[in-house]
Structures are given as C-alpha cells and as structure tokens.
N, C-alpha and C positions, 0 to 999 in steps of 0.2 A: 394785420389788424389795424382799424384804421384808430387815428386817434383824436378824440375830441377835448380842448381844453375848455372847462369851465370857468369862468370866473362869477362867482357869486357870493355874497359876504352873507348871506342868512345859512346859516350850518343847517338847517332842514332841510332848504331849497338842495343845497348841494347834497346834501345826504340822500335825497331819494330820485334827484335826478342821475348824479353815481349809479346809484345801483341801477337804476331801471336802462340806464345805456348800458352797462356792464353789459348786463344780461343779454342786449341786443349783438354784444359782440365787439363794442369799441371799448379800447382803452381810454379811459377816464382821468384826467390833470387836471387836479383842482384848483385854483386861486380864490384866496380870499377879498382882494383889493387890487385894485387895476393896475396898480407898482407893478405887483407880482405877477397878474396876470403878463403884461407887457414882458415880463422877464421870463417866463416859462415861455411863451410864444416865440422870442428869439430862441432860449436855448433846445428847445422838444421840438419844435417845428410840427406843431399839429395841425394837422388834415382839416380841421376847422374849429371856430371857438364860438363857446356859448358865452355871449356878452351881456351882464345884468349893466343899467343904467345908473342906478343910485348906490354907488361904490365908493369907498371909504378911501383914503389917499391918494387916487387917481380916478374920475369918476367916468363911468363908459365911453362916455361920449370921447372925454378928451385922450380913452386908452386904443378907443375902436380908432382915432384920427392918426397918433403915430403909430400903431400899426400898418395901415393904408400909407402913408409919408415914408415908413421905411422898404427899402429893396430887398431884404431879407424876409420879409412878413406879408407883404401889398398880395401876394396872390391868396393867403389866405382866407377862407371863405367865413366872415363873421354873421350870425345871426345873432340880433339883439331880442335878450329876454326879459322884459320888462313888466311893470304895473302901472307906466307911463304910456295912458291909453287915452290922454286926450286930446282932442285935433293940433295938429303942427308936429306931437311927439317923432310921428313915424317920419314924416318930412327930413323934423330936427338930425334923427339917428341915421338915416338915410346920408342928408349931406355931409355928415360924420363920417361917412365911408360903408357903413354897414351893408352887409349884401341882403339881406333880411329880416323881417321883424318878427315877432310873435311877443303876445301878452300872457303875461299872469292873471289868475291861475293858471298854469300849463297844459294844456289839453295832450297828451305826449303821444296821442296817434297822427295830431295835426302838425307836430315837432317833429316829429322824426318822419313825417312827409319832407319836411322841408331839408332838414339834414342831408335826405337822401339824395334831392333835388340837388343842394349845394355841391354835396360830393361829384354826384352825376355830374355835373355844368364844367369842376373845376377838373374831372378826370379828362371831359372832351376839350378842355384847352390847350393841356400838358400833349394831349396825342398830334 
C-alpha cells in the first residue's frame, strides 16, 4: 500500500482529503505544520507528500525546500496543495523544489491524476 503524507493545517481539508485517499487504497500521514510534516517524511518515508503552502511553524515553501536539500527525502515526490493561485505562486513552489502543483478547492479526480502520475514517474526512476 502506497503511502501518502499530508501536510495540511485546516482539520477539514485533512479530514476529508484522509478519507477520500483512504478509500482509494493509500495510507494516509497526516501533519499539521511543516515541523512535523518534515519529521514524518524523514521518519515514514512516504511514497509521496501532499504539501499545503500556508503552514503554521514551518511554511510549505520552506518544508518542500529541505526536504529536496536532504538525501534521505530529495526523491520523494511533493505535490503542492494550495489556494495560492496567483501568477509567480506555481513558479515560486516550483523553485521550492515541488514536483507539482494543484489549487484549492481540490478537484480530487484531477488530484489523484496527478498523484498517479508522480507515483508512476517515481516507480520508473527506482527501476
């Protein structure tokens, strides 16, 4: 089962994006604030991480960057979930390291295209 870490500090967001990946079949690691998210990523080593942008003690941007900085985490595949949907954001999250973008609201059939996608790219690296 593959595993997806979230990091998202609004408890609703994380609440029903949990269940609806559940349900798809991934296990689900939630983080509330980029600290922790950073520290679940080192310790769970997830398949790949839902990155919100405006995050409480460590803010996406600067959790997606040492993630990518470190050797332990760099291949992990982040796609960044945001509501920071105005010109430069995707650029900004991009040069952060991020492997991909998607806005809030979640459209979660055009989410988990992408998830698939990251998985897909990162399984054909490893082979």
């Amino acid at each position: 089962m593959e595993a997806i870490l979230l990091v998202e500090d609004n408890e609703m967001n994380r609440d029903m994006l949990s269940r609806r990946l559940s349900r798809k079949g991934f296990r689900v690691i939630a983080a509330e604030d980029g600290q922790q998210g950073i520290e679940l990523a080192v310790s769970e080593r997830p398949d790949l991480v839902l990155m919100d942008l405006s995050l409480p003690v460590v803010d996406g941007w600067e959790a997606t960057r040492t993630l990518k900085q470190s050797a332990e985490t760099k291949h992990i595949p982040v796609i960044v979930l945001t509501a920071h949907a105005m010109a430069g954001d995707e650029q900004k999250a991009r040069e952060a390291g991020c492997d991909d973008f998607d806005t809030k609201p979640v459209d979660f059939t055009r989410l988990l295209n992408k998830i698939q996608a990251a998985l897909a790219g990162c399984s054909e690296h490893q082979a």
